[in-house]
MITORRO-57075 format. One record per atom (N, C-alpha, C, O): x, y, z; atom name; residue number from 1; residue in three letters. Coordinates in Angstrom, 1 decimal. Layout:
<nodes>
      x      y      z atom   n res
      X      Y      Z   CA NUM ALA
...
</nodes>
This chain:
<nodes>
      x      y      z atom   n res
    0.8   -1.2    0.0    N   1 UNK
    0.0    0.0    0.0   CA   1 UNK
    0.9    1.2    0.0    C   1 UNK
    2.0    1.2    0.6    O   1 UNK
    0.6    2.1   -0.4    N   2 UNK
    1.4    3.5   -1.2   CA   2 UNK
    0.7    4.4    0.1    C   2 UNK
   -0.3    4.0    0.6    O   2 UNK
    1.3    5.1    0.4    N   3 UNK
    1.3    6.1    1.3   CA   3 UNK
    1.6    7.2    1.2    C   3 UNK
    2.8    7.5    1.3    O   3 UNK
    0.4    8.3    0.8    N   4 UNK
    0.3    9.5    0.6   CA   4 UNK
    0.4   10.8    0.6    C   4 UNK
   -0.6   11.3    0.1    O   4 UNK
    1.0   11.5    0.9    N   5 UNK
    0.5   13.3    1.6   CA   5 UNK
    0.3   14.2    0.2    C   5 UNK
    1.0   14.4   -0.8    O   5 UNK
   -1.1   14.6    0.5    N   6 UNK
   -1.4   15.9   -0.5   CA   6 UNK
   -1.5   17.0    0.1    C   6 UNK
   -2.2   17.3    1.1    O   6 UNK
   -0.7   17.6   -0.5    N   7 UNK
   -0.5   18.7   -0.3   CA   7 UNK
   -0.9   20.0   -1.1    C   7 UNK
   -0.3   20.4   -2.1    O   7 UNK
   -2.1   20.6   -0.6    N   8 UNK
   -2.9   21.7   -1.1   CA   8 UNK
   -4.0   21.0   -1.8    C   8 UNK
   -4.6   21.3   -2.8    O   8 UNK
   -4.2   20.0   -1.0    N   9 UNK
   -5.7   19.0   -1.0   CA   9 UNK
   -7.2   20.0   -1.7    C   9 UNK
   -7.9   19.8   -2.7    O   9 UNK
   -7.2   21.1   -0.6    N  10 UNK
   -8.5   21.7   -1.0   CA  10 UNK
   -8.5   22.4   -2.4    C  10 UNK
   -9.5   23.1   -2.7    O  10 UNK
   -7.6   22.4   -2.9    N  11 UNK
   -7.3   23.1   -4.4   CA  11 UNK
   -7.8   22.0   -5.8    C  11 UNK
   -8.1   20.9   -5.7    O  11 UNK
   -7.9   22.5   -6.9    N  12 UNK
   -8.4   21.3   -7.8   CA  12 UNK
   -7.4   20.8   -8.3    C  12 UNK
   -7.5   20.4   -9.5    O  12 UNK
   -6.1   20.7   -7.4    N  13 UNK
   -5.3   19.5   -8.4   CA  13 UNK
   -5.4   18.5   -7.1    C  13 UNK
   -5.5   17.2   -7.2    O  13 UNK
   -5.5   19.3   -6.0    N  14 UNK
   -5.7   18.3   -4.9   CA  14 UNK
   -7.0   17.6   -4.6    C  14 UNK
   -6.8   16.7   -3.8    O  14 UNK
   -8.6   17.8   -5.1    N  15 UNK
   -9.1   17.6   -5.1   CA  15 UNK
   -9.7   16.2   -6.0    C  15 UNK
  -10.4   15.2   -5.8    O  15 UNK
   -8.9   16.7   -6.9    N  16 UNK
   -8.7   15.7   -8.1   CA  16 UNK
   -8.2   14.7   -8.0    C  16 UNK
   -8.6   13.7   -8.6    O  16 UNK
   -7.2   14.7   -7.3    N  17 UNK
   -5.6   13.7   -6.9   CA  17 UNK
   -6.7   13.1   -5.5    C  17 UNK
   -6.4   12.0   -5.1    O  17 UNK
   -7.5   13.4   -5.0    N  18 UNK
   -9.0   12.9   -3.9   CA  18 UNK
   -9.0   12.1   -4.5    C  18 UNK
   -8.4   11.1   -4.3    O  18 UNK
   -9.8   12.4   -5.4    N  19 UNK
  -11.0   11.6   -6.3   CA  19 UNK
  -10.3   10.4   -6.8    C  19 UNK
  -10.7    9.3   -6.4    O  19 UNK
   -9.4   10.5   -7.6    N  20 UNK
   -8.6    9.7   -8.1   CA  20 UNK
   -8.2    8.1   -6.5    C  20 UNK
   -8.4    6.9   -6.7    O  20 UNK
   -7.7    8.6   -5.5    N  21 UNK
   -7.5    7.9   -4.8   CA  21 UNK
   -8.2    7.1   -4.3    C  21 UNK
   -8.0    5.9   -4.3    O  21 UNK
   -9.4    8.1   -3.7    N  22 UNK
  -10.6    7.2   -3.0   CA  22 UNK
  -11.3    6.3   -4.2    C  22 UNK
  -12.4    6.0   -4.1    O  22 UNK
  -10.6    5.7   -5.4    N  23 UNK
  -11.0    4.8   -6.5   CA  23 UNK
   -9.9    3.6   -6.1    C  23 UNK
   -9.9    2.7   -7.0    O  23 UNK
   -9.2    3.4   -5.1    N  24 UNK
   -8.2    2.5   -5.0   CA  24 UNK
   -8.0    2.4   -3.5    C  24 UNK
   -6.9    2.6   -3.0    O  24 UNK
   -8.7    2.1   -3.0    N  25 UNK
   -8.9    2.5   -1.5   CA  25 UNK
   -7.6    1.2   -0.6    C  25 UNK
   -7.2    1.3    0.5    O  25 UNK
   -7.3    0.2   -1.7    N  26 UNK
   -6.9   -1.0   -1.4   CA  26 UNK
   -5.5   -0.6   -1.8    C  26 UNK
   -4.6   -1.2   -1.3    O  26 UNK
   -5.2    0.3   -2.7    N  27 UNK
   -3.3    0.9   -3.1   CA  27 UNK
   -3.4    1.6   -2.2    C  27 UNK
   -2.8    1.3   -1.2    O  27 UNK
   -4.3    3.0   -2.2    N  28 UNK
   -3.6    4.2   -1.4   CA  28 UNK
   -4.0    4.7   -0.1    C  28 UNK
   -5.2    4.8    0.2    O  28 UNK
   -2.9    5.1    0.8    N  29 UNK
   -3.7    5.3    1.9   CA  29 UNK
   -3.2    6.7    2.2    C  29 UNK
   -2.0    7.0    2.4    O  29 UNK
   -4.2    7.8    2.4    N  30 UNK
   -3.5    9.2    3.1   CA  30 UNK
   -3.3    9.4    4.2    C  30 UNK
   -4.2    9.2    5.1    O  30 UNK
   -1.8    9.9    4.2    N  31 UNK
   -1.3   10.2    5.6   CA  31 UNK
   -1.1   11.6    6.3    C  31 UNK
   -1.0   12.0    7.4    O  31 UNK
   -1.2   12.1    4.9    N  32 UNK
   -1.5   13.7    5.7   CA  32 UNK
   -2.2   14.7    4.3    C  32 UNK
   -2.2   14.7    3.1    O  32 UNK
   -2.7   15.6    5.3    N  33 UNK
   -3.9   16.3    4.2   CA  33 UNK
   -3.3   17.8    4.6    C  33 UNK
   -3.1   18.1    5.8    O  33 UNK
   -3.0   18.9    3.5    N  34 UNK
   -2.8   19.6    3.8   CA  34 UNK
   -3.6   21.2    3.2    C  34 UNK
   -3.9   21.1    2.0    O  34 UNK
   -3.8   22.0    3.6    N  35 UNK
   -4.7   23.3    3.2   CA  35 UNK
   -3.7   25.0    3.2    C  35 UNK
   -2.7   24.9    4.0    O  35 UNK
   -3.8   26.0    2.6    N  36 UNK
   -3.8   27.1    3.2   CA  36 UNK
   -4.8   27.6    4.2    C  36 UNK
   -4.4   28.0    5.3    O  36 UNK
   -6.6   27.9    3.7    N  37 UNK
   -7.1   28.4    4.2   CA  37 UNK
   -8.2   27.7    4.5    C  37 UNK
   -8.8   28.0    5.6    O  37 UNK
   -8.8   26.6    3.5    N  38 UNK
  -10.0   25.9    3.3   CA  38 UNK
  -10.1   25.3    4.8    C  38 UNK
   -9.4   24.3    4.4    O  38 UNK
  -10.3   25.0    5.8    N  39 UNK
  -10.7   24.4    6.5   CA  39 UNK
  -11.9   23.5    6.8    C  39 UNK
  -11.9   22.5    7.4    O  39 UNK
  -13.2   24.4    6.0    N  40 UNK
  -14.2   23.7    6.1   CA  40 UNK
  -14.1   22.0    4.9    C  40 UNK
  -14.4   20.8    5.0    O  40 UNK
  -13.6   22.7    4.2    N  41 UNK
  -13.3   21.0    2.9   CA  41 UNK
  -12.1   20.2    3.6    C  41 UNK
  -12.1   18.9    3.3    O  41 UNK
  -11.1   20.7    4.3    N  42 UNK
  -10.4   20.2    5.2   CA  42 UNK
  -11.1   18.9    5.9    C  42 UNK
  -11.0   17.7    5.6    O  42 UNK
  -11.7   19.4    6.9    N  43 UNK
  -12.4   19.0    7.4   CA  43 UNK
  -13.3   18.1    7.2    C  43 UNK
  -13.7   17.3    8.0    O  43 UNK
  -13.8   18.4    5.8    N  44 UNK
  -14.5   16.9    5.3   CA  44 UNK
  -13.7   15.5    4.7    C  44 UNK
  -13.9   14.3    4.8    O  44 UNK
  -12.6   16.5    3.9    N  45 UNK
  -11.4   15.4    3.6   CA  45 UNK
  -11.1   14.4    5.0    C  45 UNK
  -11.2   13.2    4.9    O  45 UNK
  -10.8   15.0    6.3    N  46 UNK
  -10.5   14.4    7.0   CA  46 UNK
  -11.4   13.7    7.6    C  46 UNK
  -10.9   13.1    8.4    O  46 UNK
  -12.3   13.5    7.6    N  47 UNK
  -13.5   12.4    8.1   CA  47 UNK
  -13.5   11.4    7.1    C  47 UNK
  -13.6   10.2    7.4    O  47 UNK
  -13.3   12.0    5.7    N  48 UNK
  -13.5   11.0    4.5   CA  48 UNK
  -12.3    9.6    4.8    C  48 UNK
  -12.5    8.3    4.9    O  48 UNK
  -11.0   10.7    4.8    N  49 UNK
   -9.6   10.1    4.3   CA  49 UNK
   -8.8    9.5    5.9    C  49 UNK
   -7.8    8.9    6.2    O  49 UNK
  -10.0   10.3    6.8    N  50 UNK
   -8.4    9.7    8.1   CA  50 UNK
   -7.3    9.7    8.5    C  50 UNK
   -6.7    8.9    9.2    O  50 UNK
   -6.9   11.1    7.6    N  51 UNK
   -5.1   11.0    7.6   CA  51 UNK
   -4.9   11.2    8.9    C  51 UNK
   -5.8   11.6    9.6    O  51 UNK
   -3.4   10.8    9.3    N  52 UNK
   -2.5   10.9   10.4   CA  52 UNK
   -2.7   12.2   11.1    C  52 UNK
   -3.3   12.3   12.2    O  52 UNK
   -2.1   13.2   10.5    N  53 UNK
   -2.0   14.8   10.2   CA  53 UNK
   -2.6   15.4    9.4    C  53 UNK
   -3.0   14.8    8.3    O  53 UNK
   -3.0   17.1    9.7    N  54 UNK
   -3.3   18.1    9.1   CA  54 UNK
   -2.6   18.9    9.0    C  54 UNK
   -1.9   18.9   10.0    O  54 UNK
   -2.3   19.8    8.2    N  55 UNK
   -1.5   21.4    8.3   CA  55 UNK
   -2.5   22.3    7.5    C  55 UNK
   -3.3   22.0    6.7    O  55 UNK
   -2.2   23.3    8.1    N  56 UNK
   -3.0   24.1    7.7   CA  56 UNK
   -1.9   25.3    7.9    C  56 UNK
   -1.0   25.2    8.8    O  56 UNK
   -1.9   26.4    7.0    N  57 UNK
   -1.1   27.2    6.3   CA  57 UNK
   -1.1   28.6    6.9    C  57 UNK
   -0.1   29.4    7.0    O  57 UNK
   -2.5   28.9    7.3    N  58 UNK
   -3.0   30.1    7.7   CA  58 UNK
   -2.9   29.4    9.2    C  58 UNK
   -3.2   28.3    9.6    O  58 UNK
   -2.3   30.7   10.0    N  59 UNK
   -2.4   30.6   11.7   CA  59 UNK
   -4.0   30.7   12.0    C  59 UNK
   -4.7   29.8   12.6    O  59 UNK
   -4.5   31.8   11.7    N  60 UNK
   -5.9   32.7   12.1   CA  60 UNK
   -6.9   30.9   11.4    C  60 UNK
   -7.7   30.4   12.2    O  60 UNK
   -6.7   30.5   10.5    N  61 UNK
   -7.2   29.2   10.3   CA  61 UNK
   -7.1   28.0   11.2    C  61 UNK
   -8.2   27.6   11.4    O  61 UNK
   -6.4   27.5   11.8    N  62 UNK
   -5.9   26.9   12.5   CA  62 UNK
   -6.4   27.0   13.9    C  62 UNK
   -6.5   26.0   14.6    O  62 UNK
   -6.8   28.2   14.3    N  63 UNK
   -7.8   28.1   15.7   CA  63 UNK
   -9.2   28.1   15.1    C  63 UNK
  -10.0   27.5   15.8    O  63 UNK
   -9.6   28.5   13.9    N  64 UNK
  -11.1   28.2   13.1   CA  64 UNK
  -11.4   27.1   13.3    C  64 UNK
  -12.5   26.8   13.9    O  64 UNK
  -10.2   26.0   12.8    N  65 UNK
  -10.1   24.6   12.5   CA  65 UNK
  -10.3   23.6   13.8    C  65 UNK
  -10.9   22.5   13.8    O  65 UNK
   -9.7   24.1   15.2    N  66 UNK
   -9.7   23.5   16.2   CA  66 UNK
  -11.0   23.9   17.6    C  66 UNK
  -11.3   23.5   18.7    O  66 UNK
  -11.4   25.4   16.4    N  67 UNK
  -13.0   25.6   17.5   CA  67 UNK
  -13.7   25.1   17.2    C  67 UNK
  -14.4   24.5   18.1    O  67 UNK
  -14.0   25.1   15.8    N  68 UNK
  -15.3   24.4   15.2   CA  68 UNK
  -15.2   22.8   15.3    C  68 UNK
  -16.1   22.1   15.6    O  68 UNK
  -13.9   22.3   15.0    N  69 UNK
  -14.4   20.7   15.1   CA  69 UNK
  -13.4   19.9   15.8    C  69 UNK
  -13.4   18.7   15.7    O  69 UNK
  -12.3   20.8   16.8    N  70 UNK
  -12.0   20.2   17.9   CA  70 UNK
  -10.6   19.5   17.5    C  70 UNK
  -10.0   20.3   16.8    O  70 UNK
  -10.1   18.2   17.8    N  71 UNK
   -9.3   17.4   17.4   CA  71 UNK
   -9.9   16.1   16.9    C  71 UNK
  -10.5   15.4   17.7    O  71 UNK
   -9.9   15.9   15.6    N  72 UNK
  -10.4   14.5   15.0   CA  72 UNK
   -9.6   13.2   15.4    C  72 UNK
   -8.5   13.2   15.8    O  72 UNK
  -10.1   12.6   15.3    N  73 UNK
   -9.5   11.6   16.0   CA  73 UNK
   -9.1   10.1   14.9    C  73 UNK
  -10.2    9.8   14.5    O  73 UNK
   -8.5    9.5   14.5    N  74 UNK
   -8.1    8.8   13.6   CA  74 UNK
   -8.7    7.5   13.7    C  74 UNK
   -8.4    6.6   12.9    O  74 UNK
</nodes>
């Protein structure tokens, strides 16, 4: 199994490079998901995909990310 990080996930090369993967759920697995500012698609990625980690790009994002939905849990 191939082991992933996208990086600028919420963007449409990263969204696409999604799509693409969640088609092979048995090759690929994501280990980290990464954003500038998107948090809210963030956040769906990560319930979707279960990565390890997040990063997130923007600071002022980053407390958005952890008021609204806390620490996700793997």
């Amino acid at each position: 199994m191939e082991k992933i990080a996208v990086l600028g996930s919420t963007g449409s090369i990263g969204t696409n490079s999604l799509d693409v993967i969640s088609r092979f759920p048995e090759r690929f697995r994501v280990k980290l998901l990464s954003t500038n500012s998107n948090v809210r698609l963030l956040h769906e990625q990560t319930i979707k995909f279960r990565p390890e980690a997040v990063c997130i790009g923007n600071r002022d994002k980053t407390g958005e990310f952890k008021g609204r939905w806390g620490k996700v849990r793997v």
